[in-house]
N, C-alpha and C positions, 0 to 999 in steps of 0.2 A: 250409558248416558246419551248416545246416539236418539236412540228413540225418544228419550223427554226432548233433546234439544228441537227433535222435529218436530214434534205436535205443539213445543210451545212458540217455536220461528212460523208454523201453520199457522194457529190461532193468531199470534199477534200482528202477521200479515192479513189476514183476513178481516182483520176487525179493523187493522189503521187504515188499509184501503176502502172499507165499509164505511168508516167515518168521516175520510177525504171527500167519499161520494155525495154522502150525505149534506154537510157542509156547505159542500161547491153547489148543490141543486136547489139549497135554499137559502143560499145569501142575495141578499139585496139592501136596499139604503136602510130601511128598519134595523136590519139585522147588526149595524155599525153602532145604530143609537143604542138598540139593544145592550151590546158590549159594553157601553163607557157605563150605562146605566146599571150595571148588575151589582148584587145588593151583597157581596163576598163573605160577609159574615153568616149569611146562611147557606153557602156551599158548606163552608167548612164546619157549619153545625151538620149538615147534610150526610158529611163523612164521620160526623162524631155518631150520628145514628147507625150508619152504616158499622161504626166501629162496637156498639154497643149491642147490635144486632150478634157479633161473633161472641160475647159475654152469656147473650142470653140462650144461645145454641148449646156453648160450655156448660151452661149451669143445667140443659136438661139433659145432656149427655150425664153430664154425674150423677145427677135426680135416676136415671134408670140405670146406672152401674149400681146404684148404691140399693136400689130395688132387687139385685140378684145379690147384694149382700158384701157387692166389690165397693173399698172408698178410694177416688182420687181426687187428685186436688184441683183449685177452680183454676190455677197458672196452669197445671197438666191439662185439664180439659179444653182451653184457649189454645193452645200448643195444637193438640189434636186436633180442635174445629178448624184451623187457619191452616194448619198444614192441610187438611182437605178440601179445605176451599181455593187451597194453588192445583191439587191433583185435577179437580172437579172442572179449572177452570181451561184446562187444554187436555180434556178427554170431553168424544161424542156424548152427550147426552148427560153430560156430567158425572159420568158413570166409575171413573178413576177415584174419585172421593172417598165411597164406601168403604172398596181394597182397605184404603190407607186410612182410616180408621179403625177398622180390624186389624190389621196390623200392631200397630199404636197401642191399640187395648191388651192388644194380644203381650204386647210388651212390659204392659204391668200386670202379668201375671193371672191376666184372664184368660180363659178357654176361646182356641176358635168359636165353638159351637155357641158359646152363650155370647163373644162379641160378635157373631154376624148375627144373635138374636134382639142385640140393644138397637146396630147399626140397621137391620130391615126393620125391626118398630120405629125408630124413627124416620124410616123414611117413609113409610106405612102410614104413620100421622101426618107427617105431612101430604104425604098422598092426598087423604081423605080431606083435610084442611081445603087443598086446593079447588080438588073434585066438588064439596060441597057448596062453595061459592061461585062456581063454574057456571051453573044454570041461569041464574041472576044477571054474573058480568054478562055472557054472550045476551040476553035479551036487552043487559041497559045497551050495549053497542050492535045489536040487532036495529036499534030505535033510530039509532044517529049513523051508523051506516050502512052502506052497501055494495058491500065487496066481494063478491060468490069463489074467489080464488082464497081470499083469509077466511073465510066461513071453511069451506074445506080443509085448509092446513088446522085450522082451529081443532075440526072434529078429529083428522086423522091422531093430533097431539092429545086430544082426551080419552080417544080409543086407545092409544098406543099408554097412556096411564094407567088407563084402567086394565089394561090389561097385564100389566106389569103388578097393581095391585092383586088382581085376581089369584095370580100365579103363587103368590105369597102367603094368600089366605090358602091356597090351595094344598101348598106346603106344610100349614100351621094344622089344618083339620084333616089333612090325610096323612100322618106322618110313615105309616106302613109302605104307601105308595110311592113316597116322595122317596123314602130309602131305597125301594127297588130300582124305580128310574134312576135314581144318584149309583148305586151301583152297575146297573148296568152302562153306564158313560163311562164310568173308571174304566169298566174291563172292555170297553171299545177304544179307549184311547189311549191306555196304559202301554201299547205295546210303540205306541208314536212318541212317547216321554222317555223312550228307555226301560220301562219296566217288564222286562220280556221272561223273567225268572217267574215260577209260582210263588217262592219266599216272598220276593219283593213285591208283588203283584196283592199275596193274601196281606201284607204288611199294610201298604196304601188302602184297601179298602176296611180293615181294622180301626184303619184312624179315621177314614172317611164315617166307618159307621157309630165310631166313638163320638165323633164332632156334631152328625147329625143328632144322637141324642141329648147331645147337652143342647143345639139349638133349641130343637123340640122342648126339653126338660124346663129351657129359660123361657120361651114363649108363653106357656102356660102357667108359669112360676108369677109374670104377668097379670096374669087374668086370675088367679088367686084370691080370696076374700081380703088375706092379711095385707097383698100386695098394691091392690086395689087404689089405694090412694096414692103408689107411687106412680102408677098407671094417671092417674087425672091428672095429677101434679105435669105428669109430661105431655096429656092435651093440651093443660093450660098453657103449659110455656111454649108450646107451637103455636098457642092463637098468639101468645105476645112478641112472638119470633116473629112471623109476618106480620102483627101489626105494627111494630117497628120498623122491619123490614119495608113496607109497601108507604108509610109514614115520605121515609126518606125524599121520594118523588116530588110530593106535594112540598118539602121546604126546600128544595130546589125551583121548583115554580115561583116561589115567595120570591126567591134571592133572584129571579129573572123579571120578578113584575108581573107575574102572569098569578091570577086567582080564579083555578075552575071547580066546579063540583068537586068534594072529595072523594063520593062516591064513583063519580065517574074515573077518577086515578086512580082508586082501588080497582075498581072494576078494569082498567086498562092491563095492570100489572099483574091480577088473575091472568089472563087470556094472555101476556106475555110470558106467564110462567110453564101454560100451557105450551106454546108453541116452542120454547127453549127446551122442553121436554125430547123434542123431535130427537134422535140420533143421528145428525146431517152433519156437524162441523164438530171439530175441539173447541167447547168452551162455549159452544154455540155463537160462534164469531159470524159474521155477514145475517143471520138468521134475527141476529138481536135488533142488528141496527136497520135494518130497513124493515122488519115486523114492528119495529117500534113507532119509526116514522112514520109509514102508514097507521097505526093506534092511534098515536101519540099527536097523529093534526087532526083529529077530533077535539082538542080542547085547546091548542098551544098554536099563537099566531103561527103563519109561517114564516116570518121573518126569525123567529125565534127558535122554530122546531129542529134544526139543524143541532143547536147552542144545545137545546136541552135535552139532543139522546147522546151527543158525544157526554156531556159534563154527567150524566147516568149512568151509560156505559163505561165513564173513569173510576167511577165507586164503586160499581158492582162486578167488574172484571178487574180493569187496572188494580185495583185497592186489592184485590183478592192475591192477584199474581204479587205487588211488592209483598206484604203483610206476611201470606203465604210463605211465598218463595225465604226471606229473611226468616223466619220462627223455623224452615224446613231443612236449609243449607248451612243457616250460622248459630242457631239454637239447638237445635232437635239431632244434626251433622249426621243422618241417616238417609243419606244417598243410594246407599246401596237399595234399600227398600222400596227407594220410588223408582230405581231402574229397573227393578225385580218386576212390580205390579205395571209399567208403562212398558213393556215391551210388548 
């Protein structure tokens, strides 16, 4: 329990100090009318999006369990998306998530191998989701700014994507090779885990190379003629997942008084999903909030820009960690699991 409680005292130190900064460097007399003026009914529409965004994650998580022929239900798959969106929110790179939906799948009765196949194709779609809009946002804010320090973090954050996709495709159409390197890592580090017998040594890679064929088996199970429509059905609900998702922004602006291109707060929150990609912080805490500020006073007074990446930053982290945290410690009561994967 050690370990969660520090990456999540990291993170939410990181981010409340990032938001204090934030705040104090752009208040001024605006920023007080700003406050009394704010329009509250569409924060909390704001967070109903945000809320509706975990419904619509649920519902393509089951869309592709139910494509390898597993059913669970739309309250089960809510449970799973929220408890991975507390994992995701105080681990580097949001990279705790995954685990803990493997896990979770794993729990009803699905294969490792075919739930780290559901849990990489979605992050795979989303991958390609983000990548394919990427070219676009950086030129609309190629246009309007000029910053050669966020141009850099930008590129390293789409290389560092991309090549995380890479590695997955690379996994999916080599699977003979992917098995050797996967084994030869067991028998390098098996002897560091404790497994220094041959029994227990041939045991671990039996299951390792059990797990990778059901990955491999599920992946292509996928791309299937029959399966084929379970496959689009889950593009689909990744474009409505971040078009929900990236929506949210824009009626937060509404509820501040502010009305800018919509394109261009699409276009910001591409190029902010980029940079949160980085592996720097848990949760991407300090990374959010001043890559945002700097985005985000491209269209948002600055009396207001302070107002409007803390009350973001409360949806998309805050909301994640109560939400999360509550479906993960007093619903789901599988602590042990998260101290397993966060150590």
């Amino acid at each position: 329990m050690n370990k969660l409680k520090k990456w999540l005292i990291v993170s939410l130190l990181i981010s409340l100090v990032s938001g204090i900064v934030v705040l104090i460097f752009t208040f001024d007399t605006g920023t007080i009318h700003g406050l009394l003026s704010i329009r509250p009914e569409y924060i909390v529409a704001a967070a109903c999006i945000h809320g509706l965004s975990y419904l619509v994650w649920g519902v393509r998580l089951r869309g592709m369990c139910k494509t390898l022929g597993y059913k669970i239900s739309v309250s089960r798959s809510f449970q799973i998306v929220t408890s991975s969106a507390f994992a995701a929110s105080v681990t580097p790179s949001s990279m705790g998530g995954e685990p803990v939906r493997v896990h979770l799948l794993h729990l009803d009765k699905i294969s490792l191998g075919k739930a780290s196949a559901i849990v990489l194709g979605e992050r795979l779609l989303d991958g390609i989701v983000i990548l394919s809009f990427a070219p676009l946002s950086l030129y609309v804010f190629k246009v309007i700014m000029e910053d050669p320090g966020i141009d850099i973090l930008l590129i390293a954050a789409a290389l560092f994507l991309l090549g995380v996709l890479l590695l997955v495709l690379y996994a999916v159409w080599k699977p003979v090779a992917t098995r050797k390197l996967a084994m030869f890592f067991v028998k390098w580090i098996a002897p560091f885990v404790g497994a220094r017998t041959d029994a227990r040594l041939e045991q671990i890679i039996s299951k390792v190379d059990c797990e990778l064929e059901n990955f491999h088996g599920s992946i292509f199970m996928f791309l299937k003629k029959e399966n084929r429509k379970g496959l689009f059905f889950g593009v689909l609900n990744t474009f409505l997942f971040w078009g929900v998702e990236f929506s949210m922004l824009y009626v937060i602006l509404i509820g501040l008084n502010q009305y800018p291109n919509p394109l261009v707060v699409i276009s910001a929150q591409v190029l902010m999903a980029l940079l949160m990609a980085i592996p720097a912080t848990p949760g991407a805490s300090g990374i959010a909030e001043f890559g945002a500020i700097t985005i985000f006073s491209m269209f948002v007074s600055s009396s207001l820009l302070g107002i409007t990446v803390v009350v973001w930053r409360a949806l998309t982290f805050y909301m994640n960690l109560l939400v999360g945290g509550f479906v993960s410690f007093r619903i789901l009561k599988d602590t042990e699991m998260m101290k397993k994967l966060l150590r």
